[in-house]
N, C-alpha and C positions, 0 to 999 in steps of 0.2 A: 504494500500500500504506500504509495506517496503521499507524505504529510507535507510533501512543501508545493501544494498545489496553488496556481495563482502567484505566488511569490518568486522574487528573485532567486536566480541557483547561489545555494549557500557556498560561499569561498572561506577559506582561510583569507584572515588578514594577520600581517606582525608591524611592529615599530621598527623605522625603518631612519627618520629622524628626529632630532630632538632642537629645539629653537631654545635659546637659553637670552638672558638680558640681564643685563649690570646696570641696578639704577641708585639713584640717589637718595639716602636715607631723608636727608631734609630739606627736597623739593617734589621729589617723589617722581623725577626725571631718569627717561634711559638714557643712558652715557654710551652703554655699548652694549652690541648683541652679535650673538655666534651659532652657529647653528652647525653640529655635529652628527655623525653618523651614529644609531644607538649601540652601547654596551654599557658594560657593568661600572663604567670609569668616567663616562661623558661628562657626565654633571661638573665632578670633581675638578677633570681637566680642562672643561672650557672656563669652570670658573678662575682655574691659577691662570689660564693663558691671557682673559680678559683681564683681571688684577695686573698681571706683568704688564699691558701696554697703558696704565693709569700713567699720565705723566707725574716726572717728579719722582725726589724718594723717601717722602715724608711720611711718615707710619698712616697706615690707615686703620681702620673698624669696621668688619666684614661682619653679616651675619647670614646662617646658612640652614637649610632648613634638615629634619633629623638623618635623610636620605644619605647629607655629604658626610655622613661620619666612617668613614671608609678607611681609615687607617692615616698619616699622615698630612 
């Protein structure tokens, strides 16, 4: 019996990218945004690679949500 009658053919779907944004805690503005192929690291590494291109070397205040706790 066909239960998917009338309906679209059911496909697999996976994540395939991931859009990430670096914004500003006290105007609430994106500064910068990356967009990565998905794995287990993405998050992590688009967020150090955006931090590295902040100008300047003056200490910042990052906050990350419980996802980026990934080891160093």
């Amino acid at each position: 019996m066909n239960r998917n009658r009338g309906k679209a053919p059911i496909i697999s779907r996976r994540l395939c990218y991931i859009g990430h944004v670096l914004t500003d805690n006290r105007h609430a503005l994106v500064v910068d945004a990356e967009t990565t192929q998905a794995s287990g690291t993405a998050e992590v590494d688009a967020a150090l690679t955006m931090l590295d291109r902040r100008p300047g070397k003056r200490r910042l205040t990052v906050g990350a949500d419980k996802g980026c706790r990934q080891g160093p």
